[in-house]
C-alpha positions as YAML, in Angstrom:
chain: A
units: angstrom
residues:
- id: 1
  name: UNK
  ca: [-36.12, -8.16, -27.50]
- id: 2
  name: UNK
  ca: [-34.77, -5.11, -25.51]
- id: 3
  name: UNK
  ca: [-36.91, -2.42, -27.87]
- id: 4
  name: UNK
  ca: [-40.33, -3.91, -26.09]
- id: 5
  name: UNK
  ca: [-39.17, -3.29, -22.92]
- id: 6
  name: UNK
  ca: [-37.19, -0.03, -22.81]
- id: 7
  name: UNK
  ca: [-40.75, 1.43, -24.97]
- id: 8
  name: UNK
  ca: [-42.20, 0.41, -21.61]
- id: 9
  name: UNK
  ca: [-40.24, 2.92, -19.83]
- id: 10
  name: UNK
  ca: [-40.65, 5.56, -22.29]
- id: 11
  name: UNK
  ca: [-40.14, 7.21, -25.26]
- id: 12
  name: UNK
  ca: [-36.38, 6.89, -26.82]
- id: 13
  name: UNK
  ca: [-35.96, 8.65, -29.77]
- id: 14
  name: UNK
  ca: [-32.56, 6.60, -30.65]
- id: 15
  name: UNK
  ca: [-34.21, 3.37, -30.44]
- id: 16
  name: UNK
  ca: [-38.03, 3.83, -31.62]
- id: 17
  name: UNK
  ca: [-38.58, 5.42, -34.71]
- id: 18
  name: UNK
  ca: [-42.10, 7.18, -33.71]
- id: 19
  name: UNK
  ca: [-40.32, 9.36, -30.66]
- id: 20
  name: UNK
  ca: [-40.16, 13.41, -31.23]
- id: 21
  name: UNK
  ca: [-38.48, 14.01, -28.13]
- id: 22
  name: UNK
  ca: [-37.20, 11.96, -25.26]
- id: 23
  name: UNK
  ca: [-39.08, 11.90, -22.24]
- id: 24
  name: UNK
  ca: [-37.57, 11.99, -18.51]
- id: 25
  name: UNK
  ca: [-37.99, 8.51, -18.06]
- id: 26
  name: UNK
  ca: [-35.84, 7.49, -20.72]
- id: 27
  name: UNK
  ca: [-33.11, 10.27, -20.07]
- id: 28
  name: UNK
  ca: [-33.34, 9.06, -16.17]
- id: 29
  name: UNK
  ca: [-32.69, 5.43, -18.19]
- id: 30
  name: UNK
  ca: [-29.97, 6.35, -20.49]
- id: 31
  name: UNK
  ca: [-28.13, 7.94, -17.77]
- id: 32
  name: UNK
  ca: [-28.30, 5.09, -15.63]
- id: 33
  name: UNK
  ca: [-26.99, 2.37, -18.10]
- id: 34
  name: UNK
  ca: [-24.15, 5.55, -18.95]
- id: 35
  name: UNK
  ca: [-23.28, 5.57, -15.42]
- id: 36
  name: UNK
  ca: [-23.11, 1.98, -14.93]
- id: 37
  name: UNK
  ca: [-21.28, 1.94, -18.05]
- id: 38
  name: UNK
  ca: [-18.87, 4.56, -17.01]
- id: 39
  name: UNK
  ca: [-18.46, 2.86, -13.41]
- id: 40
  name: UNK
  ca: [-17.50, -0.89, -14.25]
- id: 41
  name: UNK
  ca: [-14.73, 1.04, -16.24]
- id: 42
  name: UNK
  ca: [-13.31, 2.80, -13.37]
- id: 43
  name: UNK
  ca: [-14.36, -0.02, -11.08]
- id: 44
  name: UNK
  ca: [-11.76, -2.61, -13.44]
- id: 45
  name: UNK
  ca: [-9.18, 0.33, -14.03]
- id: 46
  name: UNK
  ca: [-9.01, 0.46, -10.14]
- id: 47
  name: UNK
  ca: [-8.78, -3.21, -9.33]
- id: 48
  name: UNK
  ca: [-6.70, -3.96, -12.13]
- id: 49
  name: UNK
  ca: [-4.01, -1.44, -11.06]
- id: 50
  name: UNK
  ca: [-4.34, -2.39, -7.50]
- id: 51
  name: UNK
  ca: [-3.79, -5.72, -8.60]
- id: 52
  name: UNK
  ca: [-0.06, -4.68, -10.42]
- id: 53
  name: UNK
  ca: [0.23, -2.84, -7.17]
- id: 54
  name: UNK
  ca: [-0.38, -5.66, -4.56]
- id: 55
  name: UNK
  ca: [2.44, -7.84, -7.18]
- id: 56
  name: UNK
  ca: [4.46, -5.48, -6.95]
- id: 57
  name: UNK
  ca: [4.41, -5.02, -3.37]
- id: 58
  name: UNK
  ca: [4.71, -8.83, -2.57]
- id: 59
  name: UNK
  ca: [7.94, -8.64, -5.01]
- id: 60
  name: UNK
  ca: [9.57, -6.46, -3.13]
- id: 61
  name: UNK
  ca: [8.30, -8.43, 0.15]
- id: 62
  name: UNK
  ca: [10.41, -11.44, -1.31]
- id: 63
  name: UNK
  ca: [12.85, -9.30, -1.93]
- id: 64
  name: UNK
  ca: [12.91, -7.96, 1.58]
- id: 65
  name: UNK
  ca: [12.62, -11.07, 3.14]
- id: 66
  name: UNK
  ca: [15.79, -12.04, 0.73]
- id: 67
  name: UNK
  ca: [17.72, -9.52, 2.10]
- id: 68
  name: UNK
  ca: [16.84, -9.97, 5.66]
- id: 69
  name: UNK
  ca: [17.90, -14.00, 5.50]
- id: 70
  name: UNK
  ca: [21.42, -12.81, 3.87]
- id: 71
  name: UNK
  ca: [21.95, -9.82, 6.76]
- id: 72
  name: UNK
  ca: [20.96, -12.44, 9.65]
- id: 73
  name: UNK
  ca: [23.23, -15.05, 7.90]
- id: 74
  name: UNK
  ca: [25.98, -12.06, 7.80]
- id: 75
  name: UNK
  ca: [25.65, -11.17, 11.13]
- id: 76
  name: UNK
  ca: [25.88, -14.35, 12.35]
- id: 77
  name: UNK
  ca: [29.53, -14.51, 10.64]
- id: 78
  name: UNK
  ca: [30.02, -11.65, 12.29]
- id: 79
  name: UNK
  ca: [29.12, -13.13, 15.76]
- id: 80
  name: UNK
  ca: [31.16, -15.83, 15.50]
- id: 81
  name: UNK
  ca: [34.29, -13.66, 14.13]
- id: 82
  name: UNK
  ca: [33.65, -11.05, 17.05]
- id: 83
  name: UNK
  ca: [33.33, -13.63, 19.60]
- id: 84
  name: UNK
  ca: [36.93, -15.85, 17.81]
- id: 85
  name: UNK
  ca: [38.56, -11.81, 18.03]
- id: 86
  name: UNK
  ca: [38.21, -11.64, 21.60]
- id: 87
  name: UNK
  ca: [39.18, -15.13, 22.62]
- id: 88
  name: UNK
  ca: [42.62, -14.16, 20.86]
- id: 89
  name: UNK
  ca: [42.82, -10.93, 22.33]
- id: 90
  name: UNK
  ca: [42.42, -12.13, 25.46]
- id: 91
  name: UNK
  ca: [45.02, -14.98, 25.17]
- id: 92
  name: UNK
  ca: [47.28, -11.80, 24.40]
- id: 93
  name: UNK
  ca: [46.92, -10.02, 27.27]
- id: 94
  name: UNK
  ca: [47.67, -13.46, 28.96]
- id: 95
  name: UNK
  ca: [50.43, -14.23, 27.36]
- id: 96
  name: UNK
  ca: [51.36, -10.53, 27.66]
- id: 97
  name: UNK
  ca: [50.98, -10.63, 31.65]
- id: 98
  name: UNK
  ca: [52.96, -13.53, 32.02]
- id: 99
  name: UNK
  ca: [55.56, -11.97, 29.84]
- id: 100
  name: UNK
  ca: [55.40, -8.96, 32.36]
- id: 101
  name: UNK
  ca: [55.84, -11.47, 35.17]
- id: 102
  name: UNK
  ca: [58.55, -13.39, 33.54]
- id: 103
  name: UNK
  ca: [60.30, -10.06, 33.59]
- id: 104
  name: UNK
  ca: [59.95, -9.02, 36.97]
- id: 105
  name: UNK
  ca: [61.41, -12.56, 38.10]
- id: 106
  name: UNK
  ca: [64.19, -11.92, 35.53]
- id: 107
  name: UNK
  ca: [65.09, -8.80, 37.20]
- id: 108
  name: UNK
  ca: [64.93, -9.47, 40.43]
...
């Protein structure tokens, strides 16, 4: 079926039999199914490893996004035991002023 029409576009001495040389039109041909050839393979070598790259990358998103729920979750605690710290450190100085007090009445 295909030997009809590629004779059509000229001479091709690998696929007709009666062919001494190939002509331009042919060569122009061959090169043109070699390129397109060539460039679906680099065309599916490129979107297949930007496809491992763009998993990859939304791994490590989840990963990321992992991370960032444990650190807010940390520093939350760490809020709350900040904020608990300074409630008792103020009830010590306080407690330490009225001992001060306490010991000026004492004394005097």
């Amino acid at each position: 079926m295909w030997l009809p029409v590629l004779a059509i576009w000229g001479c091709i001495p690998e696929l007709t039999k009666n062919c001494l040389d190939m002509t331009n039109a042919s060569s122009t041909y061959l090169g043109i199914v070699g390129g397109v050839a060539i460039g679906a393979v680099i065309s599916w070598w490129i979107y297949n490893r930007q496809k491992k790259t763009s998993r990859t990358q939304d791994d490590i998103l989840k990963q990321i996004e992992r991370l960032e729920e444990k650190n807010g979750k940390i520093l939350s605690h760490l809020e709350t035991f900040a904020k608990h710290h300074d409630t008792i450190l103020n009830k010590i100085f306080q407690l330490n002023e009225r001992l001060l007090e306490l010991e000026k009445r004492l004394r005097s």
